[in-house]
VOPAGU-2260 file (C-alpha; in pm, 1 decimal, decimal comma):
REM VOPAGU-2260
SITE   aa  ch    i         X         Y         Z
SITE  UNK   A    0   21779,6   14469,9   17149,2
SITE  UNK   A    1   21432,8   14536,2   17338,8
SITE  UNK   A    2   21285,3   14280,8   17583,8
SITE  UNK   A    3   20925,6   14258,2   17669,4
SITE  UNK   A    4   20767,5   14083,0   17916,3
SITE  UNK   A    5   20416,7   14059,8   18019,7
SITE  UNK   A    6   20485,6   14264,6   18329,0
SITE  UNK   A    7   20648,4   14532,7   18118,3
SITE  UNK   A    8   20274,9   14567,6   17886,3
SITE  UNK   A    9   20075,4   14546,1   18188,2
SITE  UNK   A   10   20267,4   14869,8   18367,2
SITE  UNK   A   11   20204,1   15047,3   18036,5
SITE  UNK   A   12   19821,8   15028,1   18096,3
SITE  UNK   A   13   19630,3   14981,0   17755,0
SITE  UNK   A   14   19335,2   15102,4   17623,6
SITE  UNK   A   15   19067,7   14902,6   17476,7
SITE  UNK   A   16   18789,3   15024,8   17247,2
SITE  UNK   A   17   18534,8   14778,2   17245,1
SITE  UNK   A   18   18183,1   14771,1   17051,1
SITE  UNK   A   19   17946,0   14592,9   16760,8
SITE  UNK   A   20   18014,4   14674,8   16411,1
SITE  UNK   A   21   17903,2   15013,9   16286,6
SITE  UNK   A   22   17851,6   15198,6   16639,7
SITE  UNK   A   23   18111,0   15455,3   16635,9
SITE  UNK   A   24   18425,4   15258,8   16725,0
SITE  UNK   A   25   18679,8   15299,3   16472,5
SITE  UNK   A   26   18560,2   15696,0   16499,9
SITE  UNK   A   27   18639,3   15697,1   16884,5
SITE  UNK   A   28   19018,3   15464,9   16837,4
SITE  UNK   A   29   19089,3   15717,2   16593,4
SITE  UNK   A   30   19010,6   16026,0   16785,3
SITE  UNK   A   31   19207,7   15871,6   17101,2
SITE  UNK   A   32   19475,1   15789,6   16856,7
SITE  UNK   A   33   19556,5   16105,1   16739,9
SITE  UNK   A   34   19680,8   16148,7   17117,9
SITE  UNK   A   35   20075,3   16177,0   17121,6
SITE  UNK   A   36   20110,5   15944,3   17408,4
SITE  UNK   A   37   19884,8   15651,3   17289,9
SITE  UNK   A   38   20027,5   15416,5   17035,6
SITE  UNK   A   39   19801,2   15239,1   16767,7
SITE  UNK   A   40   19824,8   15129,9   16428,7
SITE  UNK   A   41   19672,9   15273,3   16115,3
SITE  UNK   A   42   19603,9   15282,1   15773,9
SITE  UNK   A   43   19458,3   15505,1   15521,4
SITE  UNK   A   44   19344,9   15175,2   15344,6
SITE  UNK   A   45   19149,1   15088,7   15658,8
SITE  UNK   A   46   19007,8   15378,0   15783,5
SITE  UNK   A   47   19235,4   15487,6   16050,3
SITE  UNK   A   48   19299,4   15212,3   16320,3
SITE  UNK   A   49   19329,3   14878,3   16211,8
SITE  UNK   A   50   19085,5   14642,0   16419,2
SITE  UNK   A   51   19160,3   14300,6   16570,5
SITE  UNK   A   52   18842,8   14111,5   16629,5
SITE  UNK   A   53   19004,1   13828,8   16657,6
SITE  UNK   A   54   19067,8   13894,6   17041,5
SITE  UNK   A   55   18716,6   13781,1   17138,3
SITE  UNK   A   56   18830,2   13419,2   17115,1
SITE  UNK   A   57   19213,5   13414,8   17144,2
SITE  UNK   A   58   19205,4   13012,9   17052,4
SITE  UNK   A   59   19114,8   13065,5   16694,9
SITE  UNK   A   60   19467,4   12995,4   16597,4
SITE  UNK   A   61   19496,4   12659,0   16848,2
SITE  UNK   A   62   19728,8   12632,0   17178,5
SITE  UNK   A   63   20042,4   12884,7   17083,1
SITE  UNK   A   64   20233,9   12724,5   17374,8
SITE  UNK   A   65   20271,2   12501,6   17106,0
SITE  UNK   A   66   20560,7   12566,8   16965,2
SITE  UNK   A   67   20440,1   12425,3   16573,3
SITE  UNK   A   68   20137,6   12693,5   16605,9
SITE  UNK   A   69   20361,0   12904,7   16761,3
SITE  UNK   A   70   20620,0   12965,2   16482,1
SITE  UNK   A   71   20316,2   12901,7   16203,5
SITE  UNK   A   72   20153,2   13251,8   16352,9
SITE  UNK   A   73   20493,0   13435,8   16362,1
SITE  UNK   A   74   20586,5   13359,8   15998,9
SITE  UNK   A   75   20239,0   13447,0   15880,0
SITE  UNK   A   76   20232,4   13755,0   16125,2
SITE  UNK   A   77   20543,4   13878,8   15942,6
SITE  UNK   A   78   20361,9   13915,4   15608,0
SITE  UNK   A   79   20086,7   14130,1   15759,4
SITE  UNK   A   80   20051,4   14463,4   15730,0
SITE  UNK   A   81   19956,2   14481,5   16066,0
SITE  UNK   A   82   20310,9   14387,2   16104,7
SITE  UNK   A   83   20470,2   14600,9   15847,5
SITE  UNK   A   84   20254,0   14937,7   15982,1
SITE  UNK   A   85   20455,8   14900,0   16334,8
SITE  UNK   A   86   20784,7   14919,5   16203,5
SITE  UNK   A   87   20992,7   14703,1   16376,1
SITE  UNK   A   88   21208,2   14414,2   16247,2
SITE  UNK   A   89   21141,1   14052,4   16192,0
SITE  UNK   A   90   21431,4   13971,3   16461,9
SITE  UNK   A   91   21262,4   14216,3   16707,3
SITE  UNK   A   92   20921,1   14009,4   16635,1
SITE  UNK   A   93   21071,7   13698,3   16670,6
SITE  UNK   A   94   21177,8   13818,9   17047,4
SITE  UNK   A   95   20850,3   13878,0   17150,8
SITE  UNK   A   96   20759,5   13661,9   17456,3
SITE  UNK   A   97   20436,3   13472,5   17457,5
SITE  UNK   A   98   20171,2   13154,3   17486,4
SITE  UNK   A   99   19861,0   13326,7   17436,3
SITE  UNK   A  100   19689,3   13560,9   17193,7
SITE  UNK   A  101   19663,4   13802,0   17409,4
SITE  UNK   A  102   19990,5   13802,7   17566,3
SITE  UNK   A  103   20123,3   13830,6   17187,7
SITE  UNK   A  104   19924,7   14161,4   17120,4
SITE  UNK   A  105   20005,0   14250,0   17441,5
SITE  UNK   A  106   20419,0   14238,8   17429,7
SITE  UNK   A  107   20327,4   14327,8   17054,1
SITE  UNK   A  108   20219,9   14667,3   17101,0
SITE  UNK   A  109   20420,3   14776,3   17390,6
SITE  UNK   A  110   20724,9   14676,1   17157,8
SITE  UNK   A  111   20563,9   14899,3   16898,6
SITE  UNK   A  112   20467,3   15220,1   17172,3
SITE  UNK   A  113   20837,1   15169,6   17332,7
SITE  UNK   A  114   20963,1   15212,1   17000,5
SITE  UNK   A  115   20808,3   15531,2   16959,6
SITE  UNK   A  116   20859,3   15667,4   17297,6
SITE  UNK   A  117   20494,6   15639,7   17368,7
SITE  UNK   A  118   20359,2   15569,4   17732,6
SITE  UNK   A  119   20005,4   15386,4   17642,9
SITE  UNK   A  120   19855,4   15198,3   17353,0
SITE  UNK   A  121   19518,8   15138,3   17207,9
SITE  UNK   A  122   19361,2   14856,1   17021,8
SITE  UNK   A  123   19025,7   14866,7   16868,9
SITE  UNK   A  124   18799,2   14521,8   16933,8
SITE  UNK   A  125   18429,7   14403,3   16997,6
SITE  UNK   A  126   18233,2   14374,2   17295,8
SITE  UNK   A  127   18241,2   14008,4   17290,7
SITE  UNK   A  128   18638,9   14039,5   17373,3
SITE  UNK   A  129   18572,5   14169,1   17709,9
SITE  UNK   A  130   18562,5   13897,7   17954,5
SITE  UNK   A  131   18916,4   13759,2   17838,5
SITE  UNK   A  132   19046,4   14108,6   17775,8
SITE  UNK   A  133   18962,9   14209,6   18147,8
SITE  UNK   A  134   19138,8   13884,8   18262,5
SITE  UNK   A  135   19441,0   13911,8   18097,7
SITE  UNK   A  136   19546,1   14298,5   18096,6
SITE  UNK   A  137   19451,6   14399,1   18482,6
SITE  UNK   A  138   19583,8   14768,2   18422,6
SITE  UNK   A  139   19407,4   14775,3   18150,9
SITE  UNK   A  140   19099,8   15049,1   18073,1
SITE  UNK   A  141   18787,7   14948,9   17879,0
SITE  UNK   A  142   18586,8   15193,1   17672,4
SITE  UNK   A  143   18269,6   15036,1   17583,1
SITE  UNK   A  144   18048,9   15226,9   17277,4
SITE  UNK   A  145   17739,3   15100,6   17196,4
SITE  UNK   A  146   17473,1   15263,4   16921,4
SITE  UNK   A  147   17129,3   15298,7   17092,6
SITE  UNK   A  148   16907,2   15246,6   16791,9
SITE  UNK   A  149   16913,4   14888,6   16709,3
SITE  UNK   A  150   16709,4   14965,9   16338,4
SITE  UNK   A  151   17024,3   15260,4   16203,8
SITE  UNK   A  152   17285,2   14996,0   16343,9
SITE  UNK   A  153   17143,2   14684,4   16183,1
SITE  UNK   A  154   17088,1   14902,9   15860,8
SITE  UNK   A  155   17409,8   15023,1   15888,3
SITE  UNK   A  156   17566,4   14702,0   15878,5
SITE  UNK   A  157   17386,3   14596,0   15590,2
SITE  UNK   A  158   17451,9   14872,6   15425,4
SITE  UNK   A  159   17854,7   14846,4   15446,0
SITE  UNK   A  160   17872,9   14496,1   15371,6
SITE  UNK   A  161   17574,6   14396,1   15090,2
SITE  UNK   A  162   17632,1   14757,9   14942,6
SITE  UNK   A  163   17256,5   14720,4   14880,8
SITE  UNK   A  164   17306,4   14476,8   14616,1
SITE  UNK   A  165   17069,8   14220,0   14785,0
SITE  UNK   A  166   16758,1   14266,5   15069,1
SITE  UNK   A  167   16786,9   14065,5   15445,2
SITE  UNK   A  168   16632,6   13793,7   15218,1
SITE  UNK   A  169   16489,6   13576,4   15535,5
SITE  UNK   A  170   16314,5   13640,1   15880,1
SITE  UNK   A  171   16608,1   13391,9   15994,5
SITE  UNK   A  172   16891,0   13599,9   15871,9
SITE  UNK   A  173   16695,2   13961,7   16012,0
SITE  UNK   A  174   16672,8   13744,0   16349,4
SITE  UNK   A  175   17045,7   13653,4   16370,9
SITE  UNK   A  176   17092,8   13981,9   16321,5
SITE  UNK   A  177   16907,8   14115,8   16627,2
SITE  UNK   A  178   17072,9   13848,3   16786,3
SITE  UNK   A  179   17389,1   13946,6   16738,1
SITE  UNK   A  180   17294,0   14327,3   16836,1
SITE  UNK   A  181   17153,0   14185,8   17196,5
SITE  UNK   A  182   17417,4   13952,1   17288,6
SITE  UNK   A  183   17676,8   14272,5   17269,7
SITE  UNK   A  184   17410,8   14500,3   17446,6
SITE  UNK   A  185   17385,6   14207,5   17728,2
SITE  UNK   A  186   17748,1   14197,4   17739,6
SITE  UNK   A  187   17806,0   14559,4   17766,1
SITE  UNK   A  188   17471,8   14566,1   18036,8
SITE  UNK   A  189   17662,9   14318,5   18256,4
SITE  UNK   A  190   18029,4   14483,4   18278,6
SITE  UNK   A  191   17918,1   14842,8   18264,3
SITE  UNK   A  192   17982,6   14891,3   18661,0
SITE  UNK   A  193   18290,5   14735,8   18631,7
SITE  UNK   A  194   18510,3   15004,8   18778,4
SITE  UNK   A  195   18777,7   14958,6   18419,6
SITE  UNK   A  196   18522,8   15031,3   18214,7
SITE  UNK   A  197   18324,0   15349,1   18099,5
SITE  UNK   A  198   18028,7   15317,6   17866,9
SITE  UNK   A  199   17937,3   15551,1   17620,5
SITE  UNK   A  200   17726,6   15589,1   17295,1
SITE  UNK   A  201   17727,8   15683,8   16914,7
SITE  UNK   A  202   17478,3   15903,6   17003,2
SITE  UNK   A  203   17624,4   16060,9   17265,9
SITE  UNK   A  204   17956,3   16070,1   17070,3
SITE  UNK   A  205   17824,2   16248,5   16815,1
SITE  UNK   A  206   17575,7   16547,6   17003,2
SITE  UNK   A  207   17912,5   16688,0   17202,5
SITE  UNK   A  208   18243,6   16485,7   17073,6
SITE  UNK   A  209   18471,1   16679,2   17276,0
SITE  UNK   A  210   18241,4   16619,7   17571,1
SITE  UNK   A  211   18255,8   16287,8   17569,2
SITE  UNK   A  212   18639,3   16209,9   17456,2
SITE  UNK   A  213   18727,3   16506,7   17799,5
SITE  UNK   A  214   18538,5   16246,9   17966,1
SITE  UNK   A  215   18687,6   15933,3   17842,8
SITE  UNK   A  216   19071,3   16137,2   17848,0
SITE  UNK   A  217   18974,5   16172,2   18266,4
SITE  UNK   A  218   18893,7   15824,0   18304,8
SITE  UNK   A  219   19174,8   15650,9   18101,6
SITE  UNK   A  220   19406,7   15924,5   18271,9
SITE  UNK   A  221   19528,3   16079,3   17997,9
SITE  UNK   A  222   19580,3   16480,4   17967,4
SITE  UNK   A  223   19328,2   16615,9   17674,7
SITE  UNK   A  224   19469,5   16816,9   17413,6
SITE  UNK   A  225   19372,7   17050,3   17165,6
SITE  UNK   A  226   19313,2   16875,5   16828,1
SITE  UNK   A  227   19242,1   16543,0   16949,1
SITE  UNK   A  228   18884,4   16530,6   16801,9
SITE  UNK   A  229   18969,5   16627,4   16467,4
SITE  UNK   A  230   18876,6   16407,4   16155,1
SITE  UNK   A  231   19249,4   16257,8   16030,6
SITE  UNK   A  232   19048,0   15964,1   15807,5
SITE  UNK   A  233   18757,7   15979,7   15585,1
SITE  UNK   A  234   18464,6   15902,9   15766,1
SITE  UNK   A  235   18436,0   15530,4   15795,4
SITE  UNK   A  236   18034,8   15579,7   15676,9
SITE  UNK   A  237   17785,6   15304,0   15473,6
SITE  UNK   A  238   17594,9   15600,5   15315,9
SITE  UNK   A  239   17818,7   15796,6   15203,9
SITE  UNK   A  240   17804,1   15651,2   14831,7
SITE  UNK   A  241   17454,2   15599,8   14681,3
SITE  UNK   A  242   17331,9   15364,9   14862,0
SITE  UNK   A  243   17020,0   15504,4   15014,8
SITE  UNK   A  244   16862,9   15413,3   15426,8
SITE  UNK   A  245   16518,4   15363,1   15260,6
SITE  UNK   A  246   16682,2   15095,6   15023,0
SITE  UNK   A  247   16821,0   14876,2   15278,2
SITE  UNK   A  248   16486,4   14841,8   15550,5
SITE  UNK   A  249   16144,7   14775,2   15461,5
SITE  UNK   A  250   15868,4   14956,3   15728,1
SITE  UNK   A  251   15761,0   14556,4   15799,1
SITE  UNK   A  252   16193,2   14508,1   15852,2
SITE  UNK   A  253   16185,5   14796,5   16104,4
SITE  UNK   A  254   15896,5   14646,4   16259,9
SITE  UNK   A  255   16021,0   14319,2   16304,9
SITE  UNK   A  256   16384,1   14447,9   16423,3
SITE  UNK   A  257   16232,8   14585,4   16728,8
SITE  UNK   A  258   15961,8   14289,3   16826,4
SITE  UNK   A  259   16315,7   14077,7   16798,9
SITE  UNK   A  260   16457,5   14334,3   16965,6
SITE  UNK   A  261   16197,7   14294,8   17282,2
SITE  UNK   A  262   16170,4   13917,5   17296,9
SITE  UNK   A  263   16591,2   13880,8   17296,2
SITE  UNK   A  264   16666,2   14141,4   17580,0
SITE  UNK   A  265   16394,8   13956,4   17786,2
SITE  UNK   A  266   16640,5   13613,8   17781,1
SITE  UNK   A  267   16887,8   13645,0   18087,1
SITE  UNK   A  268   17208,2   13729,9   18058,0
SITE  UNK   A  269   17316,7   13432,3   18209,2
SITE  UNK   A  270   17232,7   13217,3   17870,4
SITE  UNK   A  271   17377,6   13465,3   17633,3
SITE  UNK   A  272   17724,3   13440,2   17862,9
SITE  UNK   A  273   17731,8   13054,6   17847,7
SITE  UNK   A  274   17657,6   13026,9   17527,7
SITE  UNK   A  275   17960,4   13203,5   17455,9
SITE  UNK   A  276   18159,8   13058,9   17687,4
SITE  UNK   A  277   18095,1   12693,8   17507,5
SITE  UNK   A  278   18182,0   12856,7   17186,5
SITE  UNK   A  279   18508,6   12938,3   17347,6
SITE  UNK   A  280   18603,8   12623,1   17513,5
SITE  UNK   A  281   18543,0   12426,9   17210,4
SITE  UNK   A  282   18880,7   12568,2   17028,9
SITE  UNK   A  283   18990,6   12550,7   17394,7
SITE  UNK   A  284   18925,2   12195,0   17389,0
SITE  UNK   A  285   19088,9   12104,7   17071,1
SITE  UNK   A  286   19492,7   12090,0   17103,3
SITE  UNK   A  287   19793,9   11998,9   16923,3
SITE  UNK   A  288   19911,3   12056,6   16554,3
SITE  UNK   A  289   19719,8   12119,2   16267,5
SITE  UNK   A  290   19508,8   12418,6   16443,7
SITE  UNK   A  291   19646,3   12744,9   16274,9
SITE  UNK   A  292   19333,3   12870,6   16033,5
SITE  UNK   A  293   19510,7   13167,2   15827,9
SITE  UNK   A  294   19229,2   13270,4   15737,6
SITE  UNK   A  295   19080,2   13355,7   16055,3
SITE  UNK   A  296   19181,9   13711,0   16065,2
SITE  UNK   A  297   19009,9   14005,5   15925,8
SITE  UNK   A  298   19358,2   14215,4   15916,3
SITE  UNK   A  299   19523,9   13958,0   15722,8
SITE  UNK   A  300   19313,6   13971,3   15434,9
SITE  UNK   A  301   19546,6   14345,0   15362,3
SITE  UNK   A  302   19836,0   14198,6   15333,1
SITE  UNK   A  303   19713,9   14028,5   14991,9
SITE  UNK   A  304   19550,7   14390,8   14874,8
């Protein structure tokens, strides 16, 4: 029978890849996951490392000190395959001690890297997470990966998920976009001399891989070793089909992106924060019964593949 505790998933020091969509961070979890002492969960199906996005606002599922929400997350939990990839029982599960979101992944995963004799473990998040994250997991480290041009990021979002079926449509939707692209550079701007975190690029990632995962391995204090860069999962790319770059941006879409782009980064990042922070505190705000939304999660829309 295994205990955890919070204590016991703090001492075992996670590791947190953190980043917007479609700037290199499933590439980097799975290159740190190949490591033999770092324990993650993955999937052919997904693409290597199975993400939890979810952890950017841990109240999407209500108050889980209450017990209804409480046992309403376990039982759907158990039909994940999140759940199923880590191999361990229902009754070990159900013996997992917590009253947060992130104490559950927390307890979670050290259950799943004790089980497997491994001494760290990784999960794969965005940017947006980070504020929480670095509140709640104090030994944790925090690798922050951002993509540098703003135009092959937004493009490669579009790409992955319209499958260049359908254009932007709307100077509002392009907008929201570039939005969304500045609030995580703000975020990653403002915690980037926080001494848990290291901040890297796509770019970067990509020139010298072994360069930069050597220099992640040192920070995180793990021991590099030989094969850790290699490719185990197709890479996770949105052009690697027909769709073509020139077919998802217009020259004017380019052109707007990075006028956006200028006017956005001037706004503080003061208002960006806050803004967030309400977002938060209104599921904060809300408690009692009637809160779980199972549909919430992006990993539990496998479990009915």
């Amino acid at each position: 029978m295994i205990k955890i505790t919070e204590e016991i998933h703090m001492s075992k020091r996670p590791i947190f890849v953190l980043g917007r969509n479609r700037s290199g961070t499933k590439w980097l979890s799975n290159i740190l996951s190949n490591h033999p002492d770092v324990a993650s969960l993955c999937r052919e199906g997904a693409g290597g490392i199975v993400e939890v996005n979810e952890l950017s606002n841990p109240y999407l599922f209500g108050d889980l000190g209450v017990i209804e929400n409480k046992m309403a997350f376990l039982a759907f939990f158990e039909k994940t395959n999140y759940f199923k990839l880590s191999g361990l029982s229902v009754e070990e599960l159900h013996k997992v001690q917590f009253d947060t979101l992130h104490s559950f992944f927390g307890s979670f995963m050290s259950m799943v890297a004790s089980a497997n004799g491994q001494l760290r473990w990784l999960q794969k998040s965005n940017t947006l997470a980070l504020p929480g994250l670095l509140a709640s997991f104090p030994e944790a480290r925090f690798i922050l990966i951002r993509r540098e041009n703003i135009v092959e990021n937004i493009q490669s979002h579009i790409a992955l998920h319209w499958l260049g079926k359908e254009r932007i449509g709307s100077q509002k939707q392009l907008f929201r976009k570039v939005i969304s692209y500045v609030l995580h550079w703000k975020f990653l701007s403002h915690f980037k001399s926080n001494p848990r975190v290291i901040v890297t690029s796509y770019e970067e990632l990509k020139i010298d891989t072994e360069l930069v995962v050597r220099d992640i391995c040192e920070f995180v204090e793990l021991d590099y070793v030989e094969g850790l860069c290699a490719r185990v999962y197709k890479p996770n790319s949105s052009f690697s089909g027909a769709i073509k770059k020139d077919e998802v941006l217009t020259v004017l879409d380019k052109l707007k992106i990075n006028l956006y782009s200028k006017l956005c980064r001037m706004i503080p990042y003061s208002f960006y924060g806050l803004a967030t922070s309400q977002i938060v505190n209104r599921f904060r705000s809300v408690k009692g019964r009637g809160l779980f939304q199972p549909n919430t999660f992006s990993i539990w829309s496998e479990s009915k593949k």
